[in-house]
C-alpha positions as CSV (number, residue, x, y, z in Angstrom):
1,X,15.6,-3.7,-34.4
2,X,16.7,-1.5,-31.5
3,X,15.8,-2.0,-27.9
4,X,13.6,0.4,-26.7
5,X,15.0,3.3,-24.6
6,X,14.2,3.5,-20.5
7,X,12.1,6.5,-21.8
8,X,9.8,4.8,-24.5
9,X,9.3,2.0,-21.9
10,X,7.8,4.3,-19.3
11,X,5.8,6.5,-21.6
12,X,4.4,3.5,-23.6
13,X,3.1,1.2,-20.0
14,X,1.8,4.9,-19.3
15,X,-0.2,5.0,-22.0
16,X,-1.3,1.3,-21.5
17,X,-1.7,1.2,-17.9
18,X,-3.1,4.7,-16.5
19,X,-6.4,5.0,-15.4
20,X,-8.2,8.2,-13.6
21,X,-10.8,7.1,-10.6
22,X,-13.5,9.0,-12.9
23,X,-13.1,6.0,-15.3
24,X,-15.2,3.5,-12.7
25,X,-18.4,5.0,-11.5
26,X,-20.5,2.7,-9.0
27,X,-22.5,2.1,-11.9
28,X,-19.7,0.5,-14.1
29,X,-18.0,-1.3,-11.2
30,X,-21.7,-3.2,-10.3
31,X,-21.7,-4.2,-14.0
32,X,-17.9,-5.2,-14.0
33,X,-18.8,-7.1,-10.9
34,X,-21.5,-8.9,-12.4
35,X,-19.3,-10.3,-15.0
36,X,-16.1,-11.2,-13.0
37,X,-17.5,-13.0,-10.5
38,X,-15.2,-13.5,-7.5
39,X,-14.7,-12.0,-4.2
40,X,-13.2,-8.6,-3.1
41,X,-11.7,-7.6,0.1
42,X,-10.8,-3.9,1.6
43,X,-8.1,-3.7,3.9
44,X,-7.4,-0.7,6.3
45,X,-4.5,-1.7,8.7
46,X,-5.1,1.5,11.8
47,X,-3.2,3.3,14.6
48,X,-4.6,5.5,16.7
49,X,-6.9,6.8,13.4
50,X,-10.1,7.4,16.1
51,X,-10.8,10.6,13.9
52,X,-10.4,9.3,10.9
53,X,-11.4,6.1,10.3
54,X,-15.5,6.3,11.0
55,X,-15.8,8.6,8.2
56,X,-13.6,6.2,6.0
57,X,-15.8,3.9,6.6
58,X,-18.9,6.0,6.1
59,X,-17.9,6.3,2.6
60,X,-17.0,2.6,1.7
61,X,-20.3,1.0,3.7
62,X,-22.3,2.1,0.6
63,X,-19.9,0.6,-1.5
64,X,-20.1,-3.0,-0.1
65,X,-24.2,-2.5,0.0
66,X,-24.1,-2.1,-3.3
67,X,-22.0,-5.3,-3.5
68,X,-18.7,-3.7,-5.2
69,X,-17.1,-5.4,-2.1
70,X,-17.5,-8.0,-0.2
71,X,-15.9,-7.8,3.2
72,X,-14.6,-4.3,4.9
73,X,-11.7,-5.5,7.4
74,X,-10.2,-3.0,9.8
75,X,-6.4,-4.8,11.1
76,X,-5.9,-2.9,14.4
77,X,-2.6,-2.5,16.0
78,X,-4.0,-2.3,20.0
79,X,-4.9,1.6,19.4
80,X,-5.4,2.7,22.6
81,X,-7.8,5.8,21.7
82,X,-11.1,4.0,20.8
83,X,-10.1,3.2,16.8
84,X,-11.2,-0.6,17.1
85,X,-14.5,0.3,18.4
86,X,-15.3,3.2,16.2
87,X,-14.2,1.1,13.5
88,X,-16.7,-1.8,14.7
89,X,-19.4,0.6,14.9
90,X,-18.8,2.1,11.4
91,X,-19.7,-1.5,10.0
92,X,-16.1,-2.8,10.0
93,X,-15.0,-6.3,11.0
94,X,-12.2,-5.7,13.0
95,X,-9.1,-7.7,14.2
96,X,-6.2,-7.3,16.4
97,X,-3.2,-7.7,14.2
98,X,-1.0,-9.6,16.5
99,X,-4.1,-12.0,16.9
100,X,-3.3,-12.9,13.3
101,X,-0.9,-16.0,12.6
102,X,0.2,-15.4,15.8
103,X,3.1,-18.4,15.6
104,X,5.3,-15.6,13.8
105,X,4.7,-13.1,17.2
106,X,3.9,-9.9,17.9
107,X,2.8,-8.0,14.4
108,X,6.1,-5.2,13.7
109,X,4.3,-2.2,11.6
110,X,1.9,-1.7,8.5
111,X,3.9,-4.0,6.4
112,X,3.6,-6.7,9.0
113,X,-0.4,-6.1,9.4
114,X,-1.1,-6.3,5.7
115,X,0.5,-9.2,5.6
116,X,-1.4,-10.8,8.1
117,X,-4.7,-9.5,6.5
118,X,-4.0,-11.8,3.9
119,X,-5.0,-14.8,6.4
120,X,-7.8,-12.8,7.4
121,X,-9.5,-12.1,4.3
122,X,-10.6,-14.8,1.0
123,X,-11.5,-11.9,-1.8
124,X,-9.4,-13.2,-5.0
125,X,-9.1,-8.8,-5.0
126,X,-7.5,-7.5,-2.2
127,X,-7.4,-3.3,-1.8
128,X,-5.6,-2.0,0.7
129,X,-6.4,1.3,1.8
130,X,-4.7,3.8,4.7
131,X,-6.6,4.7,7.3
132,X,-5.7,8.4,8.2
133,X,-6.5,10.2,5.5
134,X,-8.5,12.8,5.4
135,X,-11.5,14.2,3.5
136,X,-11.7,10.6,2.1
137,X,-14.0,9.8,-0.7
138,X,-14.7,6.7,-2.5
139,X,-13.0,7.1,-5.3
140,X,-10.0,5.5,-3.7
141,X,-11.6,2.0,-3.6
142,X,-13.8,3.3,-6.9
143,X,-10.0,3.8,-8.8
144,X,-7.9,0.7,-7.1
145,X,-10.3,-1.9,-7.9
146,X,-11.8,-0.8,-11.3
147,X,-8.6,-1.4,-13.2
148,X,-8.6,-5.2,-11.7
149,X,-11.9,-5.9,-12.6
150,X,-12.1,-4.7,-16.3
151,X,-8.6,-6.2,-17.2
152,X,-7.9,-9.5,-16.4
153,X,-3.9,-8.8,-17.2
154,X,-4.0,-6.7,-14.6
155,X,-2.7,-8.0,-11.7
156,X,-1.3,-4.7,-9.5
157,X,-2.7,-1.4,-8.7
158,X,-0.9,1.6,-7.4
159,X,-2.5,4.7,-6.5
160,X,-1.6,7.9,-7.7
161,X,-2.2,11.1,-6.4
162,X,-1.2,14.8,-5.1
163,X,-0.3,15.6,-1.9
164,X,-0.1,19.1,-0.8
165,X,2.0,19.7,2.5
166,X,-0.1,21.8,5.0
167,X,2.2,23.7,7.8
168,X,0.1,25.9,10.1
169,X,-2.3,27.8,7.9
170,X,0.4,27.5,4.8
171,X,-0.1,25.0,2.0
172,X,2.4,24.2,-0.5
173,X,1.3,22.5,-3.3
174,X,2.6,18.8,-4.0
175,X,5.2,19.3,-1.4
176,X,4.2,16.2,0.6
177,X,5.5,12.9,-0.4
178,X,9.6,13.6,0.9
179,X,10.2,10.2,1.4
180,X,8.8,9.0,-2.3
181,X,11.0,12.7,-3.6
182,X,14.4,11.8,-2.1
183,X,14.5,8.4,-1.6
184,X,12.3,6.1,-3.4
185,X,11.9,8.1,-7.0
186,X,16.0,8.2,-7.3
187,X,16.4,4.5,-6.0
188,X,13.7,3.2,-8.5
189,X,15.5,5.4,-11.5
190,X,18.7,3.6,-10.5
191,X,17.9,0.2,-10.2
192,X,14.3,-0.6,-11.8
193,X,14.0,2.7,-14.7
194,X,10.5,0.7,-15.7
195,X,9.2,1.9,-12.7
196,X,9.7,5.3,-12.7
197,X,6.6,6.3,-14.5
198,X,4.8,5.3,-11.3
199,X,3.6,8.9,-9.6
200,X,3.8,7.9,-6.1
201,X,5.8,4.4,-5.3
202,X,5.3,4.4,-1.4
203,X,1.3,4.9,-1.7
204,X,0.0,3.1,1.1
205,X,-3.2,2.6,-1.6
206,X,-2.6,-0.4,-3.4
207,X,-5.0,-3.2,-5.0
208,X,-4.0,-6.7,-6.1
209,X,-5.0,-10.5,-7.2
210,X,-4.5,-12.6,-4.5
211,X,-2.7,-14.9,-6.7
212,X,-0.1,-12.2,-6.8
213,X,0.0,-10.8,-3.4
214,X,0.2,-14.2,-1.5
215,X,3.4,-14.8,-3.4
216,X,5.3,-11.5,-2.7
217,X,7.7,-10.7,0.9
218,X,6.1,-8.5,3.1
219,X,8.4,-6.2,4.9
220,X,7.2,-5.0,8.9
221,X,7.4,-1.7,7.9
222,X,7.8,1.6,6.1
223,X,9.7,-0.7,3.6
224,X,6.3,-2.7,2.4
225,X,5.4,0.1,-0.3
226,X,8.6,-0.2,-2.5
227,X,9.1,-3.5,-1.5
228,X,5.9,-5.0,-3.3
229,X,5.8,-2.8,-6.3
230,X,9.2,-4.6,-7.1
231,X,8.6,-7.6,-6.5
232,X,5.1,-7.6,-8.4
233,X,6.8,-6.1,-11.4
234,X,9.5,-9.0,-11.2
235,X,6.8,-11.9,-10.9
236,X,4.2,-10.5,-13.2
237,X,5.8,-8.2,-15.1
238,X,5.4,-3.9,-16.2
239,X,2.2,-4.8,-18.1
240,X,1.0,-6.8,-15.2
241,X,1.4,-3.6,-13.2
242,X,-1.3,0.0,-13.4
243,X,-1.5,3.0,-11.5
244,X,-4.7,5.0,-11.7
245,X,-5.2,8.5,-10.3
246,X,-7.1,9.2,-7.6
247,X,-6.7,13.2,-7.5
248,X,-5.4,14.9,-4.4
249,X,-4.7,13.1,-0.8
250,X,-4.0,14.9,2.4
251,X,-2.5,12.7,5.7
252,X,-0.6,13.7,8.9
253,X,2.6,14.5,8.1
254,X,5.0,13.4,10.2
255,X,8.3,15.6,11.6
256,X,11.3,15.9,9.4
257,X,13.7,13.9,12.2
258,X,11.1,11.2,12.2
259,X,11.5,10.3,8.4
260,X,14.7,9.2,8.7
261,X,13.6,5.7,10.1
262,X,11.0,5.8,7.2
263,X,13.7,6.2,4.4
264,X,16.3,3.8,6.6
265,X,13.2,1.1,5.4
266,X,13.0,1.7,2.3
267,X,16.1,1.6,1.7
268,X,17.0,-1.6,3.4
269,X,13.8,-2.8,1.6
270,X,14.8,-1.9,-1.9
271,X,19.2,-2.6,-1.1
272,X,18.1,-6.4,-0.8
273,X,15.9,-6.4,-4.2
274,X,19.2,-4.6,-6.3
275,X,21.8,-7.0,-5.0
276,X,22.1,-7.5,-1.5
277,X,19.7,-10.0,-0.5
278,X,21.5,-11.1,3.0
279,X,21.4,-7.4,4.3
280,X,20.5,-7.4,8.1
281,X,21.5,-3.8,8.9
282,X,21.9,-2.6,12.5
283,X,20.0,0.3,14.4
284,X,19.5,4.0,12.7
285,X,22.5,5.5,14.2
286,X,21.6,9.2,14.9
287,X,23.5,12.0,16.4
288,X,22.5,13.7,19.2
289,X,24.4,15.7,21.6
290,X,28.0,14.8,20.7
291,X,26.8,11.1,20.8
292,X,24.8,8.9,18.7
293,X,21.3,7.4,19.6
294,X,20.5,3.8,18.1
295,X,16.7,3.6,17.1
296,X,15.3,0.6,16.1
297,X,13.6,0.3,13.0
298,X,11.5,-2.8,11.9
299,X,13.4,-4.2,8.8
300,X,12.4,-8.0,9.4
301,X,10.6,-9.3,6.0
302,X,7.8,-12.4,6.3
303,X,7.7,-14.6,3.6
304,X,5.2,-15.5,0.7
305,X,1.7,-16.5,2.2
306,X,1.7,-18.9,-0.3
307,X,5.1,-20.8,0.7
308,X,3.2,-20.9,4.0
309,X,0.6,-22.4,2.9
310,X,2.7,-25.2,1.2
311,X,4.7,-26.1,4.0
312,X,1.5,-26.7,5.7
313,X,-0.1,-28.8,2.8
């Protein structure tokens, strides 16, 4: 019997593990509750997201009246323009990320607050949403958590979506997502061809067991996204693994110069999963003006929540 080609391996978990958001109305979630049992906890690490994340929040409050969730947790990082208190108004409990298992100091980037959260939160289903995206519906949370709930092999959830790129008053279909286009997509092709039927690697929208999630490296950073998809697929496995589509997502887009320290991350992140392990890389060197300019990019990882927990046992 042949092994199956890098091609038949993607389109057959594709025709497994896919699922649309339309696929879990409220309706269908309540009842998959009902039978589950367990808790659920929504993440949404912010930054300076004042105009973004009260009407986030307007559109999952419903969802935990309804008791889909059971806990909405906003994991600030000292925003300085009024985020933590819109968020607290908007029916969020909120926390200070660097206020979170403080002995490992000051919390480095996304990565670094989302692991925290994990300390913060007790659902056994953890989604983790990003905070500045706008037009939001609930779909996101609706698509993320309904795969977990009505298949118990399920243990990972990536979102999958398009994402136009707006400049001024032109919009180019699909053209966001540079990073996932340049970087990630070719890396993962490389080095893990299973996961390249994933639409969108670096989605910040991502749902898991907490069984799963408390055993994976966090990185600070931009590196979390690619880092965890890895790692999941290497602990539970492709089949353990879905993506479900969540239709079209629109975010700030950031300046082309300023992705570089994004891709630098995932990089680093995904060079110590394919064979360098013991990588501790140096500043982004970048030129400027017949000279070089070293910027700092987070790169640290934090360890399993779960070995944590053991060494404290």
């Amino acid at each position: 019997m042949t092994e199956p080609t890098r091609e038949t391996t993607v389109r057959d978990w594709l025709a497994r593990r896919s699922y649309r958001a339309e696929d879990f109305p409220l309706a269908r979630l309540r009842e998959l509750r009902a039978g589950a049992g367990g808790r659920v906890s929504v993440v949404l690490p912010t930054r300076e997201v004042a105009t973004t994340i009260g009407p986030i929040l307007e559109r999952l409050v419903p969802l935990r009246e309804a008791g889909v969730v059971d806990e909405l947790v906003v994991v600030d990082a000292a925003s300085s323009d009024g985020t933590a208190e819109v968020a607290a108004a908007g029916g969020a409990r909120v926390v200070q990320e660097s206020s979170l298992l403080p002995e490992h100091g000051p919390a480095r980037g996304k990565g670094d607050a989302l692991w925290r959260s994990l300390a913060a939160t007790d659902g056994e289903l953890v989604v983790f949403l990003d905070s500045d995206t706008e037009g939001f519906d609930d779909r996101f949370l609706r698509g993320l958590l309904g795969p977990l709930l009505a298949e118990p092999q399920v243990a990972f959830v990536k979102g999958a979506f398009r994402r136009p790129f707006k400049l001024g008053d032109t919009t180019v279909p699909d053209g966001g997502g540079r990073v996932t286009e340049l970087v990630a997509r070719p890396l993962l092709n490389l080095h893990a061809p299973q996961l390249a039927g994933f639409v969108q690697p670096l989605a910040g929208e991502f749902a898991g067991r907490r069984t799963l999630l408390e055993q994976l490296s966090f990185p600070v950073g931009y590196g979390v996204e690619i880092a965890t998809l890895i790692d999941a697929c290497r602990l539970a496995g492709l089949d353990a693994l879905a993506q479900v589509d969540l239709g079209e997502r629109q975010n700030r887009h950031q300046p082309l110069r300023a992705l570089s320290a994004m891709a630098y991350a995932v990089m680093v992140a995904a060079e110590r999963r394919f064979g360098r392990p013991e990588l501790d890389p140096g500043a982004l060197l970048l030129p400027l003006d017949g000279d070089v300019e070293p910027r700092q990019v987070p790169v640290q990882e934090r360890p399993p929540l779960a070995s944590l927990r053991r060494e404290a046992a």
